[in-house]
C-alpha positions in Angstrom: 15.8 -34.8 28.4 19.5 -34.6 30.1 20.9 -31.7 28.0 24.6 -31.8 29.1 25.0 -35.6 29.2 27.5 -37.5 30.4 31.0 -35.3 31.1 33.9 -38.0 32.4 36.9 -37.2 34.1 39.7 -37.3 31.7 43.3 -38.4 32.9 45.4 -36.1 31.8 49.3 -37.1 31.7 51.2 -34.7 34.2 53.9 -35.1 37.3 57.4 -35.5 36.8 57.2 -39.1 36.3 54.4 -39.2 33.7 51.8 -40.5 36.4 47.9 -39.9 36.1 46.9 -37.2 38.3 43.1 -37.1 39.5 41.7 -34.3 41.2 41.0 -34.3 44.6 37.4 -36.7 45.3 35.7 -33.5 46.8 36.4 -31.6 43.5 35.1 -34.0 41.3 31.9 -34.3 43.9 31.5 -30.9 43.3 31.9 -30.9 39.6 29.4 -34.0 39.3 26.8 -32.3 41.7 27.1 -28.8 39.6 26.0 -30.8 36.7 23.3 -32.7 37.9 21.8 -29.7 39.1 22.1 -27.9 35.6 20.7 -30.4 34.4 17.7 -30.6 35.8 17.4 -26.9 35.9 18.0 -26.1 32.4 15.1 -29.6 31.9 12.8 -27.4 34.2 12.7 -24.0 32.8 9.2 -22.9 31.0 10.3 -20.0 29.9 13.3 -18.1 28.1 13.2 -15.7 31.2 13.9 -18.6 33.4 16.3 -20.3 31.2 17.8 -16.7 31.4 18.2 -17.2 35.2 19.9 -20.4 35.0 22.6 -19.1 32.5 23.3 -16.1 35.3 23.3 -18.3 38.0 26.3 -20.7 36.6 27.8 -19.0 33.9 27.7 -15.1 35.2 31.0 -13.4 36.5 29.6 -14.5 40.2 28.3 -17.8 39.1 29.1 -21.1 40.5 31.3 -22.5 37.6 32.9 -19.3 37.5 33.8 -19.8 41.2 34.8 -23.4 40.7 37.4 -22.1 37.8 38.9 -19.6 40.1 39.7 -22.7 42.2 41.9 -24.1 39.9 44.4 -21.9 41.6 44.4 -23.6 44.9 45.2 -27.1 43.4 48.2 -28.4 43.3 49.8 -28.1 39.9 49.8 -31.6 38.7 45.8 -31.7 39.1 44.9 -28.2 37.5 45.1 -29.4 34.2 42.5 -32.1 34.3 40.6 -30.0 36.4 40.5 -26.8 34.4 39.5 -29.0 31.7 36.9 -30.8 33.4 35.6 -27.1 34.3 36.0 -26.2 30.7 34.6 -29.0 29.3 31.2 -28.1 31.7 31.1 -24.8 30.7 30.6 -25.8 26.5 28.4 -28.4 27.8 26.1 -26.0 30.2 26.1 -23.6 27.0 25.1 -26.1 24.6 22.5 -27.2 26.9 20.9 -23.5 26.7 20.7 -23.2 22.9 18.9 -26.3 22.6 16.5 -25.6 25.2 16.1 -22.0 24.2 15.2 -23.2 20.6 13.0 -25.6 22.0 11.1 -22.9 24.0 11.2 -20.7 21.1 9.5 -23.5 18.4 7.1 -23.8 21.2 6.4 -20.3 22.0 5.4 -20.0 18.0 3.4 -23.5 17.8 1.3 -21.8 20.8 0.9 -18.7 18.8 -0.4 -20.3 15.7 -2.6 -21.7 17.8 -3.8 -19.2 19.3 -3.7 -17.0 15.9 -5.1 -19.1 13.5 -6.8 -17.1 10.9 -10.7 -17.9 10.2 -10.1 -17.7 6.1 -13.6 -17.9 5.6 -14.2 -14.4 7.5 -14.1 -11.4 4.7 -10.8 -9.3 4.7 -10.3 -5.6 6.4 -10.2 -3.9 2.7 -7.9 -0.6 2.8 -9.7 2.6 2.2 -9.7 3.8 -1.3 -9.8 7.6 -2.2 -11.7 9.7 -4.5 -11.2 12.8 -6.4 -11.6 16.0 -4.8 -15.0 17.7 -5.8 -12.5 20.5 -6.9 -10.7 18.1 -9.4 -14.0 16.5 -10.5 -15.5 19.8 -11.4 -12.1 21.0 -13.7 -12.1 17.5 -15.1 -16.0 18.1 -16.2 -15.4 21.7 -16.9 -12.1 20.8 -19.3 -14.1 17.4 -21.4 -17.3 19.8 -22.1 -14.8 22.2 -23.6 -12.8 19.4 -25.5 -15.8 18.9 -27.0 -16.0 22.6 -28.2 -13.1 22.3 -29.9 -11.4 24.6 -27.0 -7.4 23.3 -25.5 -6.1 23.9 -21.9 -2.9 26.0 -21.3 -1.5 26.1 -18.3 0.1 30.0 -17.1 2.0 30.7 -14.5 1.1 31.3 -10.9 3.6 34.1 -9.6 3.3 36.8 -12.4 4.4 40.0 -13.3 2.6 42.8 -13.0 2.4 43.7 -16.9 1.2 40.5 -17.2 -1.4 40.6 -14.7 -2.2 43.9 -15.3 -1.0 46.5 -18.0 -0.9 43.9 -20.8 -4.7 43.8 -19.8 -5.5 47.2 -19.9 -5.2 47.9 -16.3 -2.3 50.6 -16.0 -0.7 51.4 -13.0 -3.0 54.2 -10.6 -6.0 52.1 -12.6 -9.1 52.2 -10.3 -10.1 48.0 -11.0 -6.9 47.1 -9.6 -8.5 48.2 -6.1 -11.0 45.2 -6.1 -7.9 42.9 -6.3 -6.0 43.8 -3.2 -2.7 42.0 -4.6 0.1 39.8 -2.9 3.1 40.8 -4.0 6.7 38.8 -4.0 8.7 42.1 -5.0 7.8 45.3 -6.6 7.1 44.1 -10.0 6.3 40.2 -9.2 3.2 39.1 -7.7 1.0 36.2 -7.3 -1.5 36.1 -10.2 -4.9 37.4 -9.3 -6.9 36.0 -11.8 -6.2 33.7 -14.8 -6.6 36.1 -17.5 -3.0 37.1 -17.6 -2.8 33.2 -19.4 -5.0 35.0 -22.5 -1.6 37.3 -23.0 1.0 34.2 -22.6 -1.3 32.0 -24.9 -1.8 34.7 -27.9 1.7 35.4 -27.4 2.5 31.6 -27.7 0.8 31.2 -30.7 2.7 33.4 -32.8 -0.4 34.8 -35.0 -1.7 31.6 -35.5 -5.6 31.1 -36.0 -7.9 30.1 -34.6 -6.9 30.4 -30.5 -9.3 28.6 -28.7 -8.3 27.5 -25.2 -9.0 27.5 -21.3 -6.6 28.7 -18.6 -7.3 26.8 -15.0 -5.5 27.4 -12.1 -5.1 28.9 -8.4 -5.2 32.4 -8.2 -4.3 34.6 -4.7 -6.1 37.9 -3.5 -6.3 39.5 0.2 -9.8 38.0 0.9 -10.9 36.9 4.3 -11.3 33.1 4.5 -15.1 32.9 5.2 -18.0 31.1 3.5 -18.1 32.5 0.3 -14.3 33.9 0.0 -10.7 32.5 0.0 -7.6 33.7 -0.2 -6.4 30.9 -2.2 -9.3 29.6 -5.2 -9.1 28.5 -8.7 -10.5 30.2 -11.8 -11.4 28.9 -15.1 -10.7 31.7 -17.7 -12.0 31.1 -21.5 -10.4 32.9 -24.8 -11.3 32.6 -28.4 -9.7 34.5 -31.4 -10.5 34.6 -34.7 -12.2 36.1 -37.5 -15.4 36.9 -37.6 -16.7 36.2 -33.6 -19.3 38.2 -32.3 -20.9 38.5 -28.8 -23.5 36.0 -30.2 -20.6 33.2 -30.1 -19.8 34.0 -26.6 -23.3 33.0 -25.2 -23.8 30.3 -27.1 -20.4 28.9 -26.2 -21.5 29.5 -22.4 -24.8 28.6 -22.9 -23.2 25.3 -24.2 -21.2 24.5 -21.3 -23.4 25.8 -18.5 -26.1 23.1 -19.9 -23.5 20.1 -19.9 -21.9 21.0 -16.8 -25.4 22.1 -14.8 -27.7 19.8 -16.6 -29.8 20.5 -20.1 -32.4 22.5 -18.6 -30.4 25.4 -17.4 -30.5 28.8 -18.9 -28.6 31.8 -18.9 -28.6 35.9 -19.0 -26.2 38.5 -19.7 -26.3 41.7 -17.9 -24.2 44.4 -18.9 -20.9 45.4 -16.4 -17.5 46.5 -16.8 -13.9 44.7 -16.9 -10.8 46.6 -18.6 -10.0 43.9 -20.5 -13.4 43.5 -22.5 -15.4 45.6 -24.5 -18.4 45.2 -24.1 -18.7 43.3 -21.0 -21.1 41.1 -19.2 -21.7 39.3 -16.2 -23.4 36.0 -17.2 -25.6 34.0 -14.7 -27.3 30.6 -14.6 -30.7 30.2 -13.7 -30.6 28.2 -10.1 -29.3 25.0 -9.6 -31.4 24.4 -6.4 -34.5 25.9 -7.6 -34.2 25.7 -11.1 -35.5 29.3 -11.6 -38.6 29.2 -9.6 -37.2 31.3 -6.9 -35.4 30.3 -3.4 -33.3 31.7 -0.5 -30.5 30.4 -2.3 -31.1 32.9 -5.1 -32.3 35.6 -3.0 -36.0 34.5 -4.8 -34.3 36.0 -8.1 -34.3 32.6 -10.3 -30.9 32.9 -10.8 -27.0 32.8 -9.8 -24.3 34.8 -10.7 -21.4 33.1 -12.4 -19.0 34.5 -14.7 -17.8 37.5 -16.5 -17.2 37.8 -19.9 -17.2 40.2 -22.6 -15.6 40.7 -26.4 -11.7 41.2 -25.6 -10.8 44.8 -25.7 -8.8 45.8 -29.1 -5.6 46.7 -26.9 -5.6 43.0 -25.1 -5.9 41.4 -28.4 -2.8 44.1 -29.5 -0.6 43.4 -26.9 -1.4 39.4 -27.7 0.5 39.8 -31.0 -2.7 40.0 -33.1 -4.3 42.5 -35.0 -7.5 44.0 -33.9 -8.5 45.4 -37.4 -9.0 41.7 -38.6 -9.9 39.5 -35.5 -12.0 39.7 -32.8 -12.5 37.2 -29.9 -14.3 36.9 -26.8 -12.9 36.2 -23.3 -14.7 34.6 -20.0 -13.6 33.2 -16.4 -15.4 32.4 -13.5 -14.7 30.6 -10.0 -14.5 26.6 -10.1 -15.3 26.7 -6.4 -17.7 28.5 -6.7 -19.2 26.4 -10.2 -18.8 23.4 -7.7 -20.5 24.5 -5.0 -23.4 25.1 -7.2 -23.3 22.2 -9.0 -23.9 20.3 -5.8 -25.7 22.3 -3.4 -22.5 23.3 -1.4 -23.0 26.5 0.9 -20.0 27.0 2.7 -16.3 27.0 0.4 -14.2 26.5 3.6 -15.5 22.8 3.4 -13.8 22.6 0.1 -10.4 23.0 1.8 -10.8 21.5 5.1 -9.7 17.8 4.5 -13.3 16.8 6.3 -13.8 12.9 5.0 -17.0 13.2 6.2 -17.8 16.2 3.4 -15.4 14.6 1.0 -16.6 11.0 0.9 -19.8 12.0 -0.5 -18.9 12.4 -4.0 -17.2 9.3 -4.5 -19.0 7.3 -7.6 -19.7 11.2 -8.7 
C-alpha cells in the first residue's frame, strides 16, 4: 500500500517575466528519492515503535526533510517557491501516511488481542467475596429479637459519660470502694468513657418522664483499664436490662433471664442465682448458666462445676430508681447486664476474646449461614 502517493512538481508562476521556474533536476531527484524511500518505510514498519522511528528519522528537528527545507535557502529565489512547496507538500503527505498506518497497526494490535483473549463463556465466573455479620453483631441481633419478644425496647446511651451518670446517680459516690474494680478512663475531671451500660438505666427512666411500664435494653461498648488478653479487653460491649413497674419482684427477674438464656443458649439450659453485691441493686445476684460445652455434666471449660458465670443482676436499689424520676414507695424493678463477648464466646465454643477483634477471616468466616 503506497501511503503518500503520487506528489508532482507544481509550476509555480515566478521570475520577472512571468516564466515557469523548475527546481534544479538534482533537487527534484532528491525530493522523488525521499519519497520513495518513505514509502516503503512507513509500508514496512510492524510495529508503532518502528513507525515511531521513521517519523524521527524524516520529520525530527535533524531529519532529512527537515534538512531538505533548510535548503530552500541556497536556491535561487525564483525556484524556492515551488520547491518549499514541493517540501511542504511532502511533509503533510509523510504525516498522513503515519496516521493511517498507525491506525492500521493499532486495529491490528486489538484484532490480535481478541484473539488471543477470547473469553471461554461457558467456564463459571470468579464470583466476588461476600461478607457476613460479625459474630459480635449476630449475638446483639439474637440477644435484642428474644427480648422484642418480651415485650422489652432498645435505648441507645451515650458512650463518653459523666461521672454522675456513671457513678453517683448509681449509688456509687465519690471515695466509693466498687469504683476500684473499674479502673476508669477519663476525658477530663468530670467526663469519662462509660464503664458499664447501666448509666443508660438513669438516661432511660429519666426519658420517660414517669411513664409506666419501662422495659428496655441498653447495648453498647463500654472502656475500662483491662489488659488485652484472652478473657479481658479494654474495649467490649455489655448488654444491660431494666424493668420498672409496679408490682416486680426478684421472681420476674429470673424468669425473665431464665427466658432469654434458653432462647439464646438453646431450651435446655438452666440457671442459678448466687447472692453478691453491686451498689446499684438491692438485693443482688450473680446469675450463671449451666455450660454450654458440657451442658452441666462437668468440663475444664467450667472448672468441672456444671456451670458459667454470666451476668449480674439484682432488684434496683430505691435510690437508682429515685434519681430515675420515680418513686420507690410505689414501683420496683429489677436491673441486669452482662458481657456480649463474653455471651458469644459461650454460645459458640470461643476461648480466646482477642479473636473477636482481630479481623482473622479464617476465625470470622465460620459463622457465615449462622
Amino acid at each position: 500500500m503506497d501511503y503518500l502517493g503520487d506528489i508532482s512538481i507544481a509550476h509555480a508562476k515566478g521570475g520577472r517575466r512571468g516564466k515557469a521556474v523548475i527546481p534544479s533536476e538534482t533537487m527534484r531527484d532528491q525530493i522523488d528519492d525521499l519519497q520513495r524511500r518513505v514509502s516503503k518505510e512507513i509500508e514496512e514498519a510492524g510495529t508503532l515503535a518502528e513507525l515511531d522511528e521513521v517519523r524521527i528519522k524524516y520529520l525530527g528537528k535533524k531529519g532529512e526533510l527537515t534538512n531538505l527545507l533548510k535548503a530552500v535557502g541556497s536556491l535561487p529565489k525564483e525556484e524556492r517557491p515551488e520547491f518549499g512547496a514541493k517540501v511542504n507538500s511532502l511533509r503533510e503527505a509523510i504525516e498522513t501516511g503515519l496516521r493511517e498506518k498507525s491506525g492500521y497497526l493499532d486495529r491490528k494490535a486489538l484484532d490480535e488481542k481478541v484473539r488471543r483473549e477470547v473469553a471461554d463463556v461457558t467456564l463459571p465466573g470468579n464470583l466476588p467475596e461476600i461478607g457476613s455479620l460479625h459474630p459480635i453483631t449476630k449475638a446483639l441481633r439474637e440477644i435484642v429479637q428474644i427480648f422484642y419478644g418480651m415485650g422489652f425496647t432498645v435505648y441507645e446511651s451515650r458512650e463518653a459519660e459523666t461521672d454522675e451518670m456513671n457513678f453517683v446517680k448509681l449509688n456509687l459516690a465519690p471515695g466509693h470502694p466498687a469504683r476500684d474494680a473499674q479502673d476508669t478512663l477519663y476525658l477530663t475531671d468530670t467526663t469519662l468513657l462509660r464503664t458499664h451500660t447501666s448509666p443508660g438505666q438513669i438516661r432511660g427512666m429519666l426519658e420517660m418522664e414517669g411513664r409506666l411500664p419501662v422495659r428496655f435494653i441498653v447495648p453498647g461498648r463500654v472502656y475500662r483499664r483491662d489488659p488485652f488478653d484472652a478473657s479481658h479487653s479494654p474495649v467490649f460491649h455489655q448488654v444491660e436490662g431494666l424493668v420498672i413497674d409496679r408490682h416486680i419482684t426478684f421472681e420476674d427477674l429470673k424468669g425473665c433471664f431464665l427466658e432469654f438464656a434458653r432462647g439464646f443458649f438453646g431450651p435446655d439450659t438452666q440457671i442459678r442465682l448466687r447472692p453478691s453485691y453491686f451498689p446499684f441493686t438491692e438485693p443482688s445476684a450473680e446469675i450463671d448458666v449451666s455450660c454450654t460445652i458440657c451442658r452441666g455434666r462437668g468440663c475444664q471449660v467450667c472448672s468441672r462445676t456444671g456451670w458459667l458465670e454470666l451476668s449480674g443482676a439484682g432488684m434496683v436499689h430505691p435510690r437508682v430508681i429515685r434519681n430515675g424520676g420515680y418513686d420507690p414507695e410505689e414501683v420496683t424493678g429489677f436491673a441486669f447486664g452482662f458481657g456480649l463477648d463474653r455471651a458469644a464466646m459461650l454460645k459458640w465454643g470461643i476461648d480466646d476474646l482477642r479473636v473477636l477483634f482481630e479481623n482473622d477471616l479464617r476465625f470470622l468466616t465460620q459463622f457465615e449461614g449462622l
